[in-house]
Biopython code that builds the backbone (N, CA, C, O; Angstrom):
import numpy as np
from Bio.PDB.StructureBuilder import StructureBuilder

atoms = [
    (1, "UNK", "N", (-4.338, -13.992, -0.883)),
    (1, "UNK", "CA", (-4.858, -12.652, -0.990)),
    (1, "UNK", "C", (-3.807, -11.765, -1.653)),
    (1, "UNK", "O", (-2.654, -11.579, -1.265)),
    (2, "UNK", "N", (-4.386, -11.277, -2.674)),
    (2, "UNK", "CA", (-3.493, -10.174, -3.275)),
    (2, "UNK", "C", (-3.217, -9.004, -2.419)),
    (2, "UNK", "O", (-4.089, -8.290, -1.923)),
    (3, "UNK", "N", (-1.865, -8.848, -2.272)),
    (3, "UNK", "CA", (-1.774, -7.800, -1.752)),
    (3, "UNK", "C", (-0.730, -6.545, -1.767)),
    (3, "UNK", "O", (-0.513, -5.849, -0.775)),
    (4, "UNK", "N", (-0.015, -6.331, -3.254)),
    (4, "UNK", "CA", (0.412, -5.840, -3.971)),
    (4, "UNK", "C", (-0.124, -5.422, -5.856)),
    (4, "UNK", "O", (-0.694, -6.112, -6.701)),
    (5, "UNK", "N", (0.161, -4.648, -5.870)),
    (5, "UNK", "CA", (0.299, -4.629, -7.150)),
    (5, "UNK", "C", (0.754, -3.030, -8.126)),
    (5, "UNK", "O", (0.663, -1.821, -7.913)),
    (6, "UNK", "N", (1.452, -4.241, -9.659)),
    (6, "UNK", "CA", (2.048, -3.094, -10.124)),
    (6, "UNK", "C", (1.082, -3.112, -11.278)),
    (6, "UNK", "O", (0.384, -4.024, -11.723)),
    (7, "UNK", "N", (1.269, -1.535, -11.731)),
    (7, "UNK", "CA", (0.327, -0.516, -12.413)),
    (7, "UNK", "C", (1.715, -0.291, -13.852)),
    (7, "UNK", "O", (2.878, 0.001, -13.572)),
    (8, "UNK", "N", (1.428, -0.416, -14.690)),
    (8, "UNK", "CA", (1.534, -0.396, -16.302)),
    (8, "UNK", "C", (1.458, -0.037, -16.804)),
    (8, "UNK", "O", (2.399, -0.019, -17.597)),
    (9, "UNK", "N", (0.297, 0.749, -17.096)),
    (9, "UNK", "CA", (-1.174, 1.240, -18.125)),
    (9, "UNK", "C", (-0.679, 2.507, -18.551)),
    (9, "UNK", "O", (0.335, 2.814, -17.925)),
    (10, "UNK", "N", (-1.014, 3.296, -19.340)),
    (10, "UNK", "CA", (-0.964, 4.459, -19.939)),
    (10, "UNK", "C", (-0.738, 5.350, -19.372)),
    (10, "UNK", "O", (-1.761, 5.469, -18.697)),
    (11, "UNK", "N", (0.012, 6.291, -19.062)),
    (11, "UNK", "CA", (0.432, 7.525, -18.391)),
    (11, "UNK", "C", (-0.672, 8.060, -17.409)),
    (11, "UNK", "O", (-0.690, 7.785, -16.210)),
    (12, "UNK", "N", (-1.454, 8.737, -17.955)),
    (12, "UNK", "CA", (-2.355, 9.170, -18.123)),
    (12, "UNK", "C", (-3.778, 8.263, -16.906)),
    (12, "UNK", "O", (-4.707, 8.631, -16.187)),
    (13, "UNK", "N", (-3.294, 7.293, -17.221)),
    (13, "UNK", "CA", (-4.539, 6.318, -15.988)),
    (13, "UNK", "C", (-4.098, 5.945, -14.286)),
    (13, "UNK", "O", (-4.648, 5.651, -13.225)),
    (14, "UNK", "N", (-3.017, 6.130, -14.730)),
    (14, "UNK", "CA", (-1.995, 6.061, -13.083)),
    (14, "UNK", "C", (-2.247, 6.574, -12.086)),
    (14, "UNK", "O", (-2.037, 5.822, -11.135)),
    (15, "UNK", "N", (-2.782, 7.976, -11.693)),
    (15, "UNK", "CA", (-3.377, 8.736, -10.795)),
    (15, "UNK", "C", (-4.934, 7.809, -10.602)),
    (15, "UNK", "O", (-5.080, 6.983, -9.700)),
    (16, "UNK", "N", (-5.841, 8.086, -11.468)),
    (16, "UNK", "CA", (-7.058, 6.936, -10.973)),
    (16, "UNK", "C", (-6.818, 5.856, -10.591)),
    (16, "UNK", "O", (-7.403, 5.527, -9.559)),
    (17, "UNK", "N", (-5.893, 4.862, -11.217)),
    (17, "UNK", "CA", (-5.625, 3.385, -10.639)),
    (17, "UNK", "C", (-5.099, 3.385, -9.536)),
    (17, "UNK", "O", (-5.873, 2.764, -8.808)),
    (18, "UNK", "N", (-4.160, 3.741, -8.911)),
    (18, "UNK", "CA", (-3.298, 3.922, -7.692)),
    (18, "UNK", "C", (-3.787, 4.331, -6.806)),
    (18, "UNK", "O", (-3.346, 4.156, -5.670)),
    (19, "UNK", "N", (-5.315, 5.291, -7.200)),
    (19, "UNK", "CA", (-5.668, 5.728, -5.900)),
    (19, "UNK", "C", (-6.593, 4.526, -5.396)),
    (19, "UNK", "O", (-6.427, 4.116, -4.247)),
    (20, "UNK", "N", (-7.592, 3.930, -6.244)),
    (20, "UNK", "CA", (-8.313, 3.499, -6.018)),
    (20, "UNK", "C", (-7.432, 1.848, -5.309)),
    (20, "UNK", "O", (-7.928, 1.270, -4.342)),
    (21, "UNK", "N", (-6.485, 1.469, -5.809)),
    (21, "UNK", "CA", (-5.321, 0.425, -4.966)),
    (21, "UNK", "C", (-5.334, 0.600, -3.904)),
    (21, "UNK", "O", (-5.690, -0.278, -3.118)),
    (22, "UNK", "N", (-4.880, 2.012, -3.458)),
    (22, "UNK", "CA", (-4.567, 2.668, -2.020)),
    (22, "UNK", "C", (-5.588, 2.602, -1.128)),
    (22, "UNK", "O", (-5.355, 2.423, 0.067)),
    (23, "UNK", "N", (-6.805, 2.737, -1.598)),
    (23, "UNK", "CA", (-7.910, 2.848, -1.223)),
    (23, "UNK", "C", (-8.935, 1.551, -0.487)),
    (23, "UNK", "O", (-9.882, 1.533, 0.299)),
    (24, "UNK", "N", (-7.981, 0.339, -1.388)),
    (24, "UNK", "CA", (-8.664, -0.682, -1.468)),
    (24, "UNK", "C", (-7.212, -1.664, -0.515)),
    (24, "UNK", "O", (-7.205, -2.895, -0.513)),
    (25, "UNK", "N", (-6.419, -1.057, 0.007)),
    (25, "UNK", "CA", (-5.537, -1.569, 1.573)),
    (25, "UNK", "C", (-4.342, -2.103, 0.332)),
    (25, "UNK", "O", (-3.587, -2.956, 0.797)),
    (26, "UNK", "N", (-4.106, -1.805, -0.891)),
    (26, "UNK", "CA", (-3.046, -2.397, -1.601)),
    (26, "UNK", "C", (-1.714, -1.746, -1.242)),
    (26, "UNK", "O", (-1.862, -0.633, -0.738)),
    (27, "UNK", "N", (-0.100, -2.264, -1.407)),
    (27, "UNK", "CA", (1.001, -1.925, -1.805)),
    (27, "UNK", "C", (0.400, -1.557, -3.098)),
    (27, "UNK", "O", (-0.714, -1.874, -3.514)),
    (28, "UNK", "N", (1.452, -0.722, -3.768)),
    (28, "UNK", "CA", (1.525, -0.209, -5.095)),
    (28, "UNK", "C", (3.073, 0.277, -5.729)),
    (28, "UNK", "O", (3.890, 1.020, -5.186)),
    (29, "UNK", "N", (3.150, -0.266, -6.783)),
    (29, "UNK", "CA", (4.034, -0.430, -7.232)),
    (29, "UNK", "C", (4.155, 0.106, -8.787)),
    (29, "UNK", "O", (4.424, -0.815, -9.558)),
    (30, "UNK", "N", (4.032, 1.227, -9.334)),
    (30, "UNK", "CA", (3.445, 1.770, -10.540)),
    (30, "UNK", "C", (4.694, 2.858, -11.289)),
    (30, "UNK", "O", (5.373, 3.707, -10.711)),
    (31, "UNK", "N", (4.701, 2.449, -12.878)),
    (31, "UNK", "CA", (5.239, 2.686, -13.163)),
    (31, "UNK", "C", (5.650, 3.933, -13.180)),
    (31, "UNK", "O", (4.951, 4.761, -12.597)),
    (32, "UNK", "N", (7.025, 4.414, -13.929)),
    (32, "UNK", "CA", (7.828, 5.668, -14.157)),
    (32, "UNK", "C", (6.280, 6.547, -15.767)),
    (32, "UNK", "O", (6.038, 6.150, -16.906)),
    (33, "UNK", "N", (5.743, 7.632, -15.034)),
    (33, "UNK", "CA", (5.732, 8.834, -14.393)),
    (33, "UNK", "C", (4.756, 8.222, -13.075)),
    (33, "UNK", "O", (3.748, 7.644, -13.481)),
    (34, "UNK", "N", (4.884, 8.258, -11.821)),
    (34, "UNK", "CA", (3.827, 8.192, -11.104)),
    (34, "UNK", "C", (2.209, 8.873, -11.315)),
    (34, "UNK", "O", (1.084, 8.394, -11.175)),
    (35, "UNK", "N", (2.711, 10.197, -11.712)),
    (35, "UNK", "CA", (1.433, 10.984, -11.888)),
    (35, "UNK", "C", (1.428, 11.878, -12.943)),
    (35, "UNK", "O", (2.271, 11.469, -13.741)),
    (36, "UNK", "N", (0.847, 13.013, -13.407)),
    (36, "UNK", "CA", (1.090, 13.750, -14.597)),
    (36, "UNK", "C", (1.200, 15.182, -13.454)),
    (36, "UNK", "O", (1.614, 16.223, -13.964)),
    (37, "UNK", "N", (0.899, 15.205, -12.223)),
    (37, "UNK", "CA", (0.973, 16.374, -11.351)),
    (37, "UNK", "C", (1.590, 15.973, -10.847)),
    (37, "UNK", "O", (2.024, 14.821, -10.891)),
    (38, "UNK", "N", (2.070, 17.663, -9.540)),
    (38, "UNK", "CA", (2.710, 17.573, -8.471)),
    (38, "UNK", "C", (1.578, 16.777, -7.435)),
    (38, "UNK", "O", (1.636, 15.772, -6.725)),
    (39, "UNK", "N", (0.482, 17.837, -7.766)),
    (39, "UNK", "CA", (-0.891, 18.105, -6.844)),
    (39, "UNK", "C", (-0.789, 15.750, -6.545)),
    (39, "UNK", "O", (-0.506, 15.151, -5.508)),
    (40, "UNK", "N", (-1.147, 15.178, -7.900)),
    (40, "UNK", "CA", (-1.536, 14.076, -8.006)),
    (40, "UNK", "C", (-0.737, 13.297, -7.040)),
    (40, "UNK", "O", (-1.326, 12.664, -6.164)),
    (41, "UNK", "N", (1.118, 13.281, -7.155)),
    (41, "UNK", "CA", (1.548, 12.402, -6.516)),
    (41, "UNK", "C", (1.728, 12.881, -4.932)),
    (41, "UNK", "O", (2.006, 11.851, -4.318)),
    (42, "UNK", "N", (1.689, 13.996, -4.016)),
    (42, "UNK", "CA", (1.224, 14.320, -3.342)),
    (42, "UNK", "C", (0.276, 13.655, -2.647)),
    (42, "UNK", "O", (0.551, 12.881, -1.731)),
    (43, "UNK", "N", (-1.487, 14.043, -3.235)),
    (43, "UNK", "CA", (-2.349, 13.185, -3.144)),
    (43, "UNK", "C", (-2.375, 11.884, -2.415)),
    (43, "UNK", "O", (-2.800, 11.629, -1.288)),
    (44, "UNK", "N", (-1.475, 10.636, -3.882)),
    (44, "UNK", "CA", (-1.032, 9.403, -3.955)),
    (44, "UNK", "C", (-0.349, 8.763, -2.339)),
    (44, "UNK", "O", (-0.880, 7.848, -1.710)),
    (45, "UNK", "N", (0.908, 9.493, -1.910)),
    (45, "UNK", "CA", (1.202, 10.169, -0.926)),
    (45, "UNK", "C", (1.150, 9.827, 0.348)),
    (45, "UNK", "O", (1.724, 9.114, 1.171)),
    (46, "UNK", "N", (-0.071, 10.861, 0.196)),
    (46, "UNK", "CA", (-0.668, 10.894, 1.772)),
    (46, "UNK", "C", (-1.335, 9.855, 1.953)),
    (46, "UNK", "O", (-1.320, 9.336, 3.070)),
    (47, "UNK", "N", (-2.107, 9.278, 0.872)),
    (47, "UNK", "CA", (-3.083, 8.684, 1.300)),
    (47, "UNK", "C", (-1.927, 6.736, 1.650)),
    (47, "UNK", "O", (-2.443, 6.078, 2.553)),
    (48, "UNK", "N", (-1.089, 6.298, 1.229)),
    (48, "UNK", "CA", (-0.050, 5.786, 0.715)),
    (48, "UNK", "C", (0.347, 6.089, 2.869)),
    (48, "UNK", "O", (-0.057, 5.304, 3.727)),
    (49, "UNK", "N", (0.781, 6.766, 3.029)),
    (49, "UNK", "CA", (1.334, 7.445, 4.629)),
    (49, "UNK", "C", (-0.001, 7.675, 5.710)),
    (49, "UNK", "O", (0.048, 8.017, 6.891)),
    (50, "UNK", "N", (-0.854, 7.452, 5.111)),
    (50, "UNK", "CA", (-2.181, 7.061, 6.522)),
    (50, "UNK", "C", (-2.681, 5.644, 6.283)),
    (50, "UNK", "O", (-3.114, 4.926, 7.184)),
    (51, "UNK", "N", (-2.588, 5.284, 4.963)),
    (51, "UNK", "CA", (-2.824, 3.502, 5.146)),
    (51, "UNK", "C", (-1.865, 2.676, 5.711)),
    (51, "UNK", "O", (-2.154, 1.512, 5.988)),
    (52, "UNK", "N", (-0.571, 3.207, 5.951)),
    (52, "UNK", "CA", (0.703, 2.507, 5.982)),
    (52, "UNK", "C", (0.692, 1.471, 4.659)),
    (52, "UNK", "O", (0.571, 0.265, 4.875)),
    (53, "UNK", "N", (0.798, 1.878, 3.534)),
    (53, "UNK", "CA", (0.921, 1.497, 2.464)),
    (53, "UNK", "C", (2.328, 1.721, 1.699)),
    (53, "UNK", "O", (2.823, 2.820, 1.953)),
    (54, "UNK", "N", (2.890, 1.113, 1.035)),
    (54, "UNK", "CA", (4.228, 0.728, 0.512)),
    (54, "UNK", "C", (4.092, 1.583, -1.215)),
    (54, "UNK", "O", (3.367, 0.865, -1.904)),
    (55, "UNK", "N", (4.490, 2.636, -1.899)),
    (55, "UNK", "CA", (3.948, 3.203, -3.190)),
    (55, "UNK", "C", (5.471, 3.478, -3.372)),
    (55, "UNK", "O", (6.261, 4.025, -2.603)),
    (56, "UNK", "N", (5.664, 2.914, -4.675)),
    (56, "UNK", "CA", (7.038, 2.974, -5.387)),
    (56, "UNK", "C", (6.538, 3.657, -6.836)),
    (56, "UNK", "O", (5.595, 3.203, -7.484)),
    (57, "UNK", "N", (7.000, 4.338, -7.068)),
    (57, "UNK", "CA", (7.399, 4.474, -8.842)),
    (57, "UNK", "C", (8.731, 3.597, -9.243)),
    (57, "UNK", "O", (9.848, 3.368, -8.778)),
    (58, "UNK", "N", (7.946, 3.249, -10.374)),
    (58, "UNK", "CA", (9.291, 2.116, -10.548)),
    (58, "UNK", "C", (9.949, 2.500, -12.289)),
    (58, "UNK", "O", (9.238, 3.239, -12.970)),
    (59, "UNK", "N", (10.890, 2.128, -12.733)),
    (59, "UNK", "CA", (11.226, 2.868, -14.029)),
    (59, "UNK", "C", (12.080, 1.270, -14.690)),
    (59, "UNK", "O", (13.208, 0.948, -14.314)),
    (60, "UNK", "N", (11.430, 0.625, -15.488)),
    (60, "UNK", "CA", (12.372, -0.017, -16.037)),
    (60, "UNK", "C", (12.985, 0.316, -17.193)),
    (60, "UNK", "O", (12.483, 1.215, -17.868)),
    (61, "UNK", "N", (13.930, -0.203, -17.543)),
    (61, "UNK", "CA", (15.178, 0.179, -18.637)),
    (61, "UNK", "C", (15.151, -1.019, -19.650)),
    (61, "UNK", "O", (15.102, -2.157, -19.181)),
    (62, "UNK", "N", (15.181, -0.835, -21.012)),
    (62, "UNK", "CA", (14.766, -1.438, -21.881)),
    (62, "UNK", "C", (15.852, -1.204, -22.845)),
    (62, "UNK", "O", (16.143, -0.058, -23.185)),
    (63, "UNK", "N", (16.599, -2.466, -23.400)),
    (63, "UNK", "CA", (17.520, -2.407, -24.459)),
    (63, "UNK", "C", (17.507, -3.509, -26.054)),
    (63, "UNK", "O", (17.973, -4.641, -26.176)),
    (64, "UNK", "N", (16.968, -2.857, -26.840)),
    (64, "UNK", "CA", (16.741, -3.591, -28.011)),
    (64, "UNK", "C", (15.904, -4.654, -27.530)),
    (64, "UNK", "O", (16.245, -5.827, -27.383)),
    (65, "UNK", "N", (14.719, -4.117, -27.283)),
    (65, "UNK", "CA", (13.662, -5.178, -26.719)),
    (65, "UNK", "C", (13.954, -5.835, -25.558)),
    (65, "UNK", "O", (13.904, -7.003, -25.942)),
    (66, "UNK", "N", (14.192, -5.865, -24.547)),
    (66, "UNK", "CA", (14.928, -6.825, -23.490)),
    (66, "UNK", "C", (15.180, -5.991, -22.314)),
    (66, "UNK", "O", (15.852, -4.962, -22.380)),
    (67, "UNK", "N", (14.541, -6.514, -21.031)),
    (67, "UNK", "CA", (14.808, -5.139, -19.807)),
    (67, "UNK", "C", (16.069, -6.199, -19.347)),
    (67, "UNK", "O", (16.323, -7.403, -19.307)),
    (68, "UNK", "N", (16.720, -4.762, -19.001)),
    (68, "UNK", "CA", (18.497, -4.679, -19.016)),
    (68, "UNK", "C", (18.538, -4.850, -17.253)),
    (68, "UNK", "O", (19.469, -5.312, -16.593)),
    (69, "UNK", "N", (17.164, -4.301, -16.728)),
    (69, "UNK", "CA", (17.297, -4.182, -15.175)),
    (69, "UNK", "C", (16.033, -2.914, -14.606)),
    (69, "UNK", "O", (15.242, -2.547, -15.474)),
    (70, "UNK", "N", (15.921, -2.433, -13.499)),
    (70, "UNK", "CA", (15.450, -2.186, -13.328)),
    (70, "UNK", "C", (15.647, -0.678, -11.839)),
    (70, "UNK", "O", (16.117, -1.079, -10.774)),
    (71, "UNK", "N", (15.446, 0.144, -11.888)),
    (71, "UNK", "CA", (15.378, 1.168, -11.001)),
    (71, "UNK", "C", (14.318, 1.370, -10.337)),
    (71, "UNK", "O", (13.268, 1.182, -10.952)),
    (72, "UNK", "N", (14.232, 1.788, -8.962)),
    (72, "UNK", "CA", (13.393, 2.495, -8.067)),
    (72, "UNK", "C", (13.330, 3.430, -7.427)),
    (72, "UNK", "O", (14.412, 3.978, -7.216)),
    (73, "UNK", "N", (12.139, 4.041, -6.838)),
    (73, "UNK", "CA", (12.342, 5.639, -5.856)),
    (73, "UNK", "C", (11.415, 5.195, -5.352)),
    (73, "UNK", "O", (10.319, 5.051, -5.895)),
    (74, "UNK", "N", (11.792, 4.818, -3.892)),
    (74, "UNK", "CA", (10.963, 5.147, -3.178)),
    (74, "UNK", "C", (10.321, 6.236, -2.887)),
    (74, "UNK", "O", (11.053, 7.223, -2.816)),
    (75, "UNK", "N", (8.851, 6.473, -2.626)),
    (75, "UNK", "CA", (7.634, 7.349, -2.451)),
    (75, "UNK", "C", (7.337, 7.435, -0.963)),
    (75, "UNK", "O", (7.223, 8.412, -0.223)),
    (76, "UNK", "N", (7.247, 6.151, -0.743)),
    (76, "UNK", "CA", (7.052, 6.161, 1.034)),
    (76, "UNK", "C", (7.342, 5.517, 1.802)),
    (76, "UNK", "O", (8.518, 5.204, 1.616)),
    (77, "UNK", "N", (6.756, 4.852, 3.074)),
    (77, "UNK", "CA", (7.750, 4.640, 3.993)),
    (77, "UNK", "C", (8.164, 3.134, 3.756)),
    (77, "UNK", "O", (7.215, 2.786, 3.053)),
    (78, "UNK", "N", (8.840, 2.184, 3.863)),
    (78, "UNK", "CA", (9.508, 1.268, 4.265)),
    (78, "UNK", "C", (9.081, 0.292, 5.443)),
    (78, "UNK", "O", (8.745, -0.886, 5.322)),
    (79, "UNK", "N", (9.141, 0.811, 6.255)),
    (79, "UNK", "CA", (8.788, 0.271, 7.595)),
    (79, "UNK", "C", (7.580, -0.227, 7.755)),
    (79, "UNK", "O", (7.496, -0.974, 8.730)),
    (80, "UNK", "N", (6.759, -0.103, 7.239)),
    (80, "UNK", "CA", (5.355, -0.180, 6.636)),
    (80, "UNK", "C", (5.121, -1.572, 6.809)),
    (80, "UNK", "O", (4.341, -1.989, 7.664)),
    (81, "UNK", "N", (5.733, -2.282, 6.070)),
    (81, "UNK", "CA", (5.897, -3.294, 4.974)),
    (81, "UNK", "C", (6.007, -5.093, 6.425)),
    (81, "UNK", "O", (6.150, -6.233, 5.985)),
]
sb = StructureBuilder()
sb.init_structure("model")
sb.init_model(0)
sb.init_chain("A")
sb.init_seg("    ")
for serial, (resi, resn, name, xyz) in enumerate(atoms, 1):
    if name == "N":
        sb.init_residue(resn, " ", resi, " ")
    sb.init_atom(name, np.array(xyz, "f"), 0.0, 1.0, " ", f" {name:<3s}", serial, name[0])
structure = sb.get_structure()
């Protein structure tokens, strides 16, 4: 059973995909901008902190084609998990 997943997609689609993840009992794991709002990642959030759900923005780093490594911020809780 899947029960993570990371989000990719176009800026812009991240707020719809993530919610509907959250929605559907997923971890989420989605890339650097989380949302294009405050309002959005908020939202993301709460709903992320009443599922006991795991939501990272994640930012990878890219050098002459080639990820060099990778950064995170956690969004929510940990303990979750």
């Amino acid at each position: 059973m899947l029960v993570q997943v990371y989000v990719g997609v176009v800026n812009s689609e991240h707020f719809h995909i993530v919610e509907l993840l959250l929605l559907q009992g997923k971890h989420v794991l989605c890339e650097k901008p989380l949302t294009l709002t405050a309002w959005q990642s908020s939202h993301l959030l709460q709903l992320a902190q009443e599922r006991q759900l795991l939501l990272v923005e994640v930012r990878i780093l890219q050098w002459k084609g080639g990820s060099i490594g990778h950064e995170s911020q956690l969004v929510s809780r940990l303990c979750y998990l």
